[in-house]
C-alpha positions in Angstrom: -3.5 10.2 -13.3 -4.6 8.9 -9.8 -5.9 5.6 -8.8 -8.4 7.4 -6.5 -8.9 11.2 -6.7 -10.7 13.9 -5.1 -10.9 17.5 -6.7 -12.3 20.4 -3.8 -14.5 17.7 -2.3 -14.6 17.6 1.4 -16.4 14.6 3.6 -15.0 12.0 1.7 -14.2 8.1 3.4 -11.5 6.1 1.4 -10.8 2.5 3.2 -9.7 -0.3 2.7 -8.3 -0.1 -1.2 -5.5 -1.2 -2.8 -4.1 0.9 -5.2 -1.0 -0.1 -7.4 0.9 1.5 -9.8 -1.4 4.5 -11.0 1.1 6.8 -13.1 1.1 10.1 -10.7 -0.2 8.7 -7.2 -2.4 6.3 -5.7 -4.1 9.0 -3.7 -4.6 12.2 -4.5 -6.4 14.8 -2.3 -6.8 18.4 -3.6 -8.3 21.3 -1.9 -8.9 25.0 -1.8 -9.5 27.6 0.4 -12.8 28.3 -0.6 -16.3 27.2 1.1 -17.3 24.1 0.0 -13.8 23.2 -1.4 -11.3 22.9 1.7 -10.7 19.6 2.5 -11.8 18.7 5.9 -13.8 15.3 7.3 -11.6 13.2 5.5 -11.1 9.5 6.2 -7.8 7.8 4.7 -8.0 4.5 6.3 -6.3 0.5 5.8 -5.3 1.3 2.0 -2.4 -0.4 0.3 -0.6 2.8 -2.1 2.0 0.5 -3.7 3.9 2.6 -6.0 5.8 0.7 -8.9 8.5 3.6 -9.8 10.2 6.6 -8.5 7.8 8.7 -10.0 4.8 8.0 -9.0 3.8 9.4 -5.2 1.8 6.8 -2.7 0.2 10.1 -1.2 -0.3 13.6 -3.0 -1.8 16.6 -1.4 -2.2 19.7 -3.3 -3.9 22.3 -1.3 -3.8 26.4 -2.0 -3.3 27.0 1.5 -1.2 25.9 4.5 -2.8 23.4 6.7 -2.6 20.1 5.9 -4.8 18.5 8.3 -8.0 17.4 6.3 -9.3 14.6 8.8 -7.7 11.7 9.9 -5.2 9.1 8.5 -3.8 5.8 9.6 -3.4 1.9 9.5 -2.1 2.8 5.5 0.7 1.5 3.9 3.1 3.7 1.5 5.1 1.3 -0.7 7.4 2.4 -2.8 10.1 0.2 -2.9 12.6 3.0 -5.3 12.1 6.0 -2.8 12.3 6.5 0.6 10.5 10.7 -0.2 7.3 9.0 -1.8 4.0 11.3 -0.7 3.9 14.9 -2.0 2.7 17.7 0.0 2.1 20.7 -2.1 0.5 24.1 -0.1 0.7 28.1 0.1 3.0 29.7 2.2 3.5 33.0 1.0 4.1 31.1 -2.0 3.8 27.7 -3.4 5.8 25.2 -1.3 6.1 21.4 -2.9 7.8 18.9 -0.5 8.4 14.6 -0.9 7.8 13.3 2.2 9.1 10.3 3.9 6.4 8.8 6.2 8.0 10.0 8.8 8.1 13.3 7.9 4.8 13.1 6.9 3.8 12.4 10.6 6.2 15.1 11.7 4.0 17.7 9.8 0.5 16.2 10.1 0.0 13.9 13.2 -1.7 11.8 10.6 -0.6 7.9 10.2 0.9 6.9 13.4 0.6 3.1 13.0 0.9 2.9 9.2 4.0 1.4 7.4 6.3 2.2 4.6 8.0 -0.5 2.5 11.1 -0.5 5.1 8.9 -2.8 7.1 9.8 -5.5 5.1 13.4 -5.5 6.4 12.5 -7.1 9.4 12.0 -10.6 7.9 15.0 -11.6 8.0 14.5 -14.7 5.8 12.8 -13.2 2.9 15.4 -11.8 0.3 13.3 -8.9 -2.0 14.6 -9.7 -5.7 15.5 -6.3 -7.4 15.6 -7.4 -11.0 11.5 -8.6 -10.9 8.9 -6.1 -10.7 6.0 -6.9 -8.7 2.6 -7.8 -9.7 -0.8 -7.7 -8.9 -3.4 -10.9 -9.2 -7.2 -10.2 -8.8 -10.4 -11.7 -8.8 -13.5 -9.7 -11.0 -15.8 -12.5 -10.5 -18.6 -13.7 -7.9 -16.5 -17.4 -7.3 -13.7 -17.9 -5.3 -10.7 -18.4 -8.4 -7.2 -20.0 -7.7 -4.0 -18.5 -9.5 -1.7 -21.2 -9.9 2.1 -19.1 -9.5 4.2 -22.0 -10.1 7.8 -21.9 -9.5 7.8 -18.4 -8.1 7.8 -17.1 -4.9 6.3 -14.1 -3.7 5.5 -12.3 -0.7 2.5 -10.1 0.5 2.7 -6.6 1.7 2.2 -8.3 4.9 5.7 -10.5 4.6 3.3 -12.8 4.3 5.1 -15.5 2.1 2.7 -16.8 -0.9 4.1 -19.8 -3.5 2.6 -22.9 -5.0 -1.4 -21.4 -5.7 -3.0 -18.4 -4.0 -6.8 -18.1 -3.5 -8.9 -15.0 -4.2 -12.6 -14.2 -2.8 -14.6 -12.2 -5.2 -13.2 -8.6 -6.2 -10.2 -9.3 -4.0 -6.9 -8.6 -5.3 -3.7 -9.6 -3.9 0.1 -7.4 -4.8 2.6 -10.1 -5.0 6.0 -9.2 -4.4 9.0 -11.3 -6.1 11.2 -12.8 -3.1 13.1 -15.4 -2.1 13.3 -18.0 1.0 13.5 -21.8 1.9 10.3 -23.2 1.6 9.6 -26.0 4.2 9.1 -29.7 3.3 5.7 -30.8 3.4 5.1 -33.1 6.5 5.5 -36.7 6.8 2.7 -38.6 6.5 3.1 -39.9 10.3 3.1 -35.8 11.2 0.2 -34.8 9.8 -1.4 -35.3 13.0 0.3 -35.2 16.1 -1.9 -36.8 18.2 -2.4 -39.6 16.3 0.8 -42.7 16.4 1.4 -44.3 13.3 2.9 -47.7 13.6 
């Protein structure tokens, strides 16, 4: 249902995960207004919610009453490259009220996640073209060595717009989301370049 998923439980720290493609939401947060069971002392911090179709929400809040604040939120990224209206926000307000949030409007009605991003970001590099017809994908490393993926004629970027061809390296338990994209990649340097403090005759 949810990559990670809290039911009633308060005083909870999620950071620095990468969740991709879970089939309702990445995150999902529900609460009630009963002790023990509102949510309150929550940390959502540095995760990656990469959503990979319109369905599925980055951020889902289901609470039975009508404050939304449950902690703090930030430095997050909400990807969902087929919607703009991507977290959910579903509370009581003299009735059940379910909304789909842009980020922005998220921060309109919660103060929460001033300095995270939503997939828009990656306009901004203007020489990376995002290539509709490929999904993206996710690489990651479940054992205690350092691996290398070799990705061989494809090029990808990060969620960074971080640009990744040729082989990418993984740490243990890291994982990576590879995006499909396209851009010039730079010759390699001349051998008499490799070191520009050193003259080659």
């Amino acid at each position: 249902m949810a990559g990670i998923f809290f039911h009633w439980a308060p005083g909870n720290v999620v950071q620095n995960n990468t969740l991709y493609g879970n089939k309702e939401a990445q995150i999902w947060f529900s609460g009630r207004n009963q002790p023990g069971e509102k949510l309150v002392d929550e940390v959502v911090l540095d995760n990656i919610m990469f959503a990979t179709d319109a369905q599925q929400k980055t951020f889902f809040l289901a609470i039975n009453y009508d404050d939304v604040h449950f902690g703090q939120s930030d430095r997050n990224y909400f990807y969902n490259p087929y919607r703009y209206s991507h977290i959910c926000v579903s509370r009581y307000n003299g009735g059940t009220v379910q909304d789909d949030l842009t980020l922005q409007r998220w921060r309109a009605l919660s103060g929460y996640d001033a300095n995270s991003k939503e997939f828009s970001y990656m306009d901004q590099f203007e020489d990376i073209t995002m290539d509709p017809q490929k999904e993206s994908r996710i690489i990651y490393n479940t054992s205690l060595d350092v691996i290398s993926i070799d990705l061989e004629s494809d090029k990808y970027c990060d969620v960074h717009g971080n640009k990744i061809y040729g082989s990418v390296s993984l740490q243990p338990f890291e994982s990576k989301i590879l995006i499909f994209s396209d851009y010039e990649i730079p010759d390699p340097p001349l051998e008499g370049h490799l070191n520009k403090g050193l003259k080659i005759r």
